[in-house]
N, C-alpha and C positions, 0 to 999 in steps of 0.2 A: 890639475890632477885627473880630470873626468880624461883625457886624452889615453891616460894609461890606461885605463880601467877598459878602455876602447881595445888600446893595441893589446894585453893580456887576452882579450874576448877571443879578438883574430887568429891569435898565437895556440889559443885552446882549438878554436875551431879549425885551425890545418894540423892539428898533433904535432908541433912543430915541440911542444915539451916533452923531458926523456918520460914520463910517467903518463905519458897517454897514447894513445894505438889509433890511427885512421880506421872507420869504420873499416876498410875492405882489409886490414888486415886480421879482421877474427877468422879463424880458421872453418873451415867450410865443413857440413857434417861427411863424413865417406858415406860410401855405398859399404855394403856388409864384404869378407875378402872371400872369397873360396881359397879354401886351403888344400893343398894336396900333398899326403904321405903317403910314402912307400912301405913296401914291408921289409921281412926280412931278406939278408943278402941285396935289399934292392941299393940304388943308384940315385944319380941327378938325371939319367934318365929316364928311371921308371916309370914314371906318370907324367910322361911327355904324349904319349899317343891322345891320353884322354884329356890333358889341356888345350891340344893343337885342335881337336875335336870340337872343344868350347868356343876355343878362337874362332874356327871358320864357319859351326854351326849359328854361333848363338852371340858371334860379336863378343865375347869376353877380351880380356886384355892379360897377356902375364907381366907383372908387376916389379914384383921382387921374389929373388930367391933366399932362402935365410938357409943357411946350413947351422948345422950344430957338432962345435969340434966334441972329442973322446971326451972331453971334462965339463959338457956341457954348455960352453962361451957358444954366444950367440953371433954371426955374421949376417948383416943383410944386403943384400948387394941388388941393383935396381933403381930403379924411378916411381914413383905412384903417385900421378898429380889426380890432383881434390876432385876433381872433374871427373875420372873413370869412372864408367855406369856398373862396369863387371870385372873385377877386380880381380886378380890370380895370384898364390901364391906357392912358390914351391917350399915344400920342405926337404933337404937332406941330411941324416945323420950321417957322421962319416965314422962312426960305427956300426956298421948294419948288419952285425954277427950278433950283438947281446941279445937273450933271453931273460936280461931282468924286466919286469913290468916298472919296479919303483926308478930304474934311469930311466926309460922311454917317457916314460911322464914327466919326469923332471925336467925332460930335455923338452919335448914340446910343452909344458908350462912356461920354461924360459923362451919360446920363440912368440909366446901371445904375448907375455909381459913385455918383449922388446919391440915389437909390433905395435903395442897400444902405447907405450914411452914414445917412439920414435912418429907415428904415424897418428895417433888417435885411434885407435881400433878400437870399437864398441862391443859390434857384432861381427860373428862370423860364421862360415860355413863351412864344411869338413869336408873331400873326400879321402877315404883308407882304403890299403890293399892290405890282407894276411895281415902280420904283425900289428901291422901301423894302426888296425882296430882298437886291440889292446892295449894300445897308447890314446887312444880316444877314448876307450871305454873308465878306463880306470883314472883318467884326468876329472873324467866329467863325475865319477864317482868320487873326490878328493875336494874338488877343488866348486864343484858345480853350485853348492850354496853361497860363494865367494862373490857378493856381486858387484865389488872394486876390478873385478879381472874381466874380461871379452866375453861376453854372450854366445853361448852355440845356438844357431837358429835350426839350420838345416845338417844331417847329416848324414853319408851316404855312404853303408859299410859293402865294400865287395871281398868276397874272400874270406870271411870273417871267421878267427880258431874262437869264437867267444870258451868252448866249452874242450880246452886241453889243447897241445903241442905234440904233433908227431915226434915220434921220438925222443921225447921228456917226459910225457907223464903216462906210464905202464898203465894197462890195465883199459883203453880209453876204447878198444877197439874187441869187437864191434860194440857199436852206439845205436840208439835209437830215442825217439821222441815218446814220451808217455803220453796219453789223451790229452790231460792235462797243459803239453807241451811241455814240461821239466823233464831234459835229458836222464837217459837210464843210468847214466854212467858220469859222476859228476866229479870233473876236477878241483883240484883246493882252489884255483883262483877263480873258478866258476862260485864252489861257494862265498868264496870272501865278496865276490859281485854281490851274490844274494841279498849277504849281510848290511850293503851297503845300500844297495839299488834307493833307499827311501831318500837319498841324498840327490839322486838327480833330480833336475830340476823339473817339475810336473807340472803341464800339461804345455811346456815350451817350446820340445826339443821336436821338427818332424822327422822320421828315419826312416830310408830306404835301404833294405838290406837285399843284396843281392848274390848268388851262390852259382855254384857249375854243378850240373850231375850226365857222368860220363854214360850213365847207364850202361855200364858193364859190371853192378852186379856188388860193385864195391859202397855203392850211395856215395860217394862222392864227386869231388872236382878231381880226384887222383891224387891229391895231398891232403886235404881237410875235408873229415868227413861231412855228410849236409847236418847230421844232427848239431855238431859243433855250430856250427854257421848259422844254421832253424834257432837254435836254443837262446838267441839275443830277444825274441819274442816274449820268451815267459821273462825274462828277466828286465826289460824296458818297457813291454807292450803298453803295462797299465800307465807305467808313467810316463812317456810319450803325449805330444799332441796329437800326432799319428804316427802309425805304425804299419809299413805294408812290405812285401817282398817278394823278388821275382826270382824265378828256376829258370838257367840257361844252359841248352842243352846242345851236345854237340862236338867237334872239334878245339872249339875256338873257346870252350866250357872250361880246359883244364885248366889248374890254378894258376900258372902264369901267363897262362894268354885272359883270361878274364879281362885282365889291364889294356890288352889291345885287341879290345873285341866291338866291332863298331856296336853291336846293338846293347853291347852295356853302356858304350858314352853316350850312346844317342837317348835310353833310359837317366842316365845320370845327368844330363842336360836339362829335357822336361823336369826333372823333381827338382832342380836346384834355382830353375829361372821362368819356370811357369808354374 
């Protein structure tokens, strides 16, 4: 009988049984993903310039892209072996006309839950243009106690309407910042942030906000005013790990070129990998 008791030992020891796993098959930890959403009206290729950016600056790798169809179903399409040090991910709605906040967040809460189901995702990193903020802002205010779901580590708003919507909420224009930093002139989904902000996660999240001012007089990027975009300060600052934000001025400032402006990827690079 000692014979058996021998070849069982061997038979553990190569996982040769259906209920055991070769050491090298436990799955290996990832690197954290950078995420990148578009805004509104954007595309699959909107936040091409500032990944290709990553790529050649800073060694990143793009990964997988996950679209998200009109009813939310998650697609992810891609390779992401265990091994990438810098990890890329696109995001695209292929509705990129909606103004609700409660689908944008639905929709990128189902692309972290399908991310971390399919891949392991733990941690990750953001970058937003325009819209795509307030799909970041208001996830991380829903969902941000949640700590079964993906970790936001870094996050990196360009463009950002935190405080109203051209063209939807009357009355927003002109804006300006109080001493304080609380906008003069505050939208309902600004206040519903207010209400919630105690919910993000404190002292985790770093964020770099970054804005265009055309300086012709409007304070803006020519679509979003700067008080809109300044005003994620009063409303994250304290609960932030950090909190810091650059003014980019110029041509290359206005709200759709922000996305293809080298010295915001080259900003968005240092804060995400240095």
């Amino acid at each position: 009988m000692k014979w058996k008791f021998i070849l069982i030992g061997v038979l553990l020891s190569l996982g040769l049984f259906g209920g055991v796993r070769p050491a090298e098959a436990v799955p290996a930890t990832r690197a954290p993903a950078t995420l990148y959403l578009h805004g509104h009206f954007g595309g699959p290729r909107s936040m091409d310039y500032l990944m290709h950016e990553a790529e050649v600056e800073d060694q990143a790798h793009t990964v997988i892209t996950a679209t998200v169809s009109r009813h939310g179903h998650v697609t992810l399409r891609g390779r992401w072996p265990k091994a990438t040090r810098r990890p890329l991910v696109k995001i695209v709605f292929k509705n990129n006309r909606t103004l609700r906040y409660d689908r944008i967040v639905n929709w990128l809460h189902n692309v972290l839950v399908a991310l971390q189901r399919k891949y392991g995702m733990q941690k990750f990193n953001i970058v937003s243009h325009s819209l795509g903020n307030a799909a970041v802002l208001f996830y991380e205010l829903h969902y941000g106690q949640d700590r079964s779901l993906p970790q936001l580590q870094k996050y990196a708003a360009i463009a950002g309407n935190f405080d109203g919507i051209p063209g939807r909420h009357r009355g927003q224009h002109p804006n300006h910042l109080l001493p304080d930093g609380r906008p003069h002139w505050i939208a309902p989904p600004y206040q519903d942030a207010i209400n919630l902000r105690h919910v993000f996660p404190k002292d985790q999240v770093d964020i770099l906000n970054l804005y265009g001012n055309l300086e012709d007089g409007s304070h803006s990027d020519g679509k979003i005013l700067n008080a809109s975009s300044r005003s994620l300060r009063f409303l994250l600052g304290k609960q932030a790990r950090s909190y810091r934000e650059k003014e980019f001025l110029g041509w290359d400032a206005r709200h759709g070129l922000l996305r293809l402006n080298h010295r915001v990827a080259k900003t968005v690079n240092r804060f995400i990998w240095h």
